[in-house]
N, C-alpha and C positions, 0 to 999 in steps of 0.2 A: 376324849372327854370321859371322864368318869360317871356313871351314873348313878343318883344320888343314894338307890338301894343302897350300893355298894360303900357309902359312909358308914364306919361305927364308931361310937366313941371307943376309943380304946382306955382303957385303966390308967392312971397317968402316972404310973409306974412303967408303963412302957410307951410313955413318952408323948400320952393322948393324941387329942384330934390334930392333925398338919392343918394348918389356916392355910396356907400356898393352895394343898391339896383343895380343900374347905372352899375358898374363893376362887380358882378356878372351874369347878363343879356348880355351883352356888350363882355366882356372876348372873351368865347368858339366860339362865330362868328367872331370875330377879329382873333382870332389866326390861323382859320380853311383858313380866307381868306390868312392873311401871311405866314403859310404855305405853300397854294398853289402858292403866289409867289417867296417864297425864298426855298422850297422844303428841308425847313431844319428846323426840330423843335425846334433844338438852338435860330437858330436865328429870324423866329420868334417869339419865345417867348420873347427873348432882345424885340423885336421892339415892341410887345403889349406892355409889360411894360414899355417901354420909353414913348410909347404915352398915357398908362392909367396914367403914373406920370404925364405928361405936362399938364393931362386935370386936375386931381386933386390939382395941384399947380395954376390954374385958375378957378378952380370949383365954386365960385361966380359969374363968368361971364359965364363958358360953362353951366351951369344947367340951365340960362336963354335963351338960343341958341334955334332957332327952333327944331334945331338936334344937341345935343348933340354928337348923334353918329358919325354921319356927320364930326362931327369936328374931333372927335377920327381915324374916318377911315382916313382923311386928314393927319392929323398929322403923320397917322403911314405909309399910301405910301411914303410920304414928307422925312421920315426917311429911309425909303428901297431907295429910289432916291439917295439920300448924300449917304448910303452906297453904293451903287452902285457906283456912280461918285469917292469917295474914294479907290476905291478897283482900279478901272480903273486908276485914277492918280498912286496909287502904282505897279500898274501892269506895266503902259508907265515906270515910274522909273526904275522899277526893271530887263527893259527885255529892255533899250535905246539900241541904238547902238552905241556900243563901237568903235570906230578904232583899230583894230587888226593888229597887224605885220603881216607881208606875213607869212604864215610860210613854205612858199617852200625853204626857204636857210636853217632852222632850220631841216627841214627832210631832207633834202638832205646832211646835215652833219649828221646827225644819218645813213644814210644808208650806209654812205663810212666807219663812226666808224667800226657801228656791219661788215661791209666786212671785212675791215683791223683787226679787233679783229678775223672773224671768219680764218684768213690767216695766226694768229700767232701759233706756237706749243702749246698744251692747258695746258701746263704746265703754260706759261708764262700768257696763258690768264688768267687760273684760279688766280695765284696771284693778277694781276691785276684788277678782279672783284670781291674779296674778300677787296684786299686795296680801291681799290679807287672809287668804285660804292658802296658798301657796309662799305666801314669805318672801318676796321679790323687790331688792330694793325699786325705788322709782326710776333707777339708772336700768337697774336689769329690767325690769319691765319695758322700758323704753326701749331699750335694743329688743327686745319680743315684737313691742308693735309697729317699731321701726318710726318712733317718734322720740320728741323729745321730751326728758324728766320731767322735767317744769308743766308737760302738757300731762303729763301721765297723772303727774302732782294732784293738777286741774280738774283730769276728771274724776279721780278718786274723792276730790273734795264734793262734787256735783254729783256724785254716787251715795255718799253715804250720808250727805242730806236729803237726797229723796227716800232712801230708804227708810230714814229716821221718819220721814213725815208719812210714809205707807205704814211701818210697822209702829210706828208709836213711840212713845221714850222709853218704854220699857223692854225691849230686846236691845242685845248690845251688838 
């Protein structure tokens, strides 16, 4: 490895700074710093290479720079910056505050449910948590309770009339 004293621009009459030379010298301290700011060797290494391409896609003008390196180290904070600032706008997006329904009327009818369900004979209940929580025709349900449809039928009928007369007409 070259050490970076040992870089000079040369006059570019004799053919300036070697980027090969440039990026192999350059590299292994670039990434060692990005690393220690992004503490992820992913993503450091995206970011050296974002900023070793941007200085190579201007390398007629960065090879004549005082510090070549200088501009690479720039370039690659400059890039940890915007990701940063990116990740923060996505983050304010992703976690806004929403306006949320109360949801004290929403439990407080769930808790008169499950009482008024735990109030009915569990015969009646169980039909009715097989049909209508769970989706079960009256045939499937009946192979569950090991009875017949028509009884399953019966007592989901005899369930959701007493639960109508515990809860009122206004729960559905």
């Amino acid at each position: 490895m070259v050490e970076p004293t040992e870089l000079r621009v040369v006059p570019e009459a004799e053919g300036g700074l070697d980027f090969e030379l440039f990026f192999r010298t350059e590299y292994g301290r670039l990434f060692q710093a990005l690393y220690l700011l992004t503490g992820d060797t992913h993503n450091a290494d995206d970011i050296v290479q974002e900023a070793l391409l941007r200085a190579y896609e201007r390398w007629d003008r960065v090879a004549r720079m005082d510090s070549p390196a200088g501009f690479v180290y720039r370039t690659a904070l400059n890039l940890h910056r915007s990701r940063l600032r990116n990740m923060a706008v996505r983050a304010r997006r992703v976690f806004a505050l929403v306006p949320a329904e109360d949801p004290g009327p929403i439990a407080t009818t769930g808790i008169e449910v499950r009482s008024a369900l735990a109030r009915l004979p569990h015969a009646q209940r169980e039909a009715i948590v097989l049909i209508e929580w769970l989706g079960l025709s009256s045939e499937e349900a009946g192979r569950v309770l090991r009875i017949d449809a028509s009884s399953v039928r019966g007592r989901l009928h005899r369930g959701r009339a007493a639960l109508r007369e515990l809860l009122g007409e206004t729960h559905e």
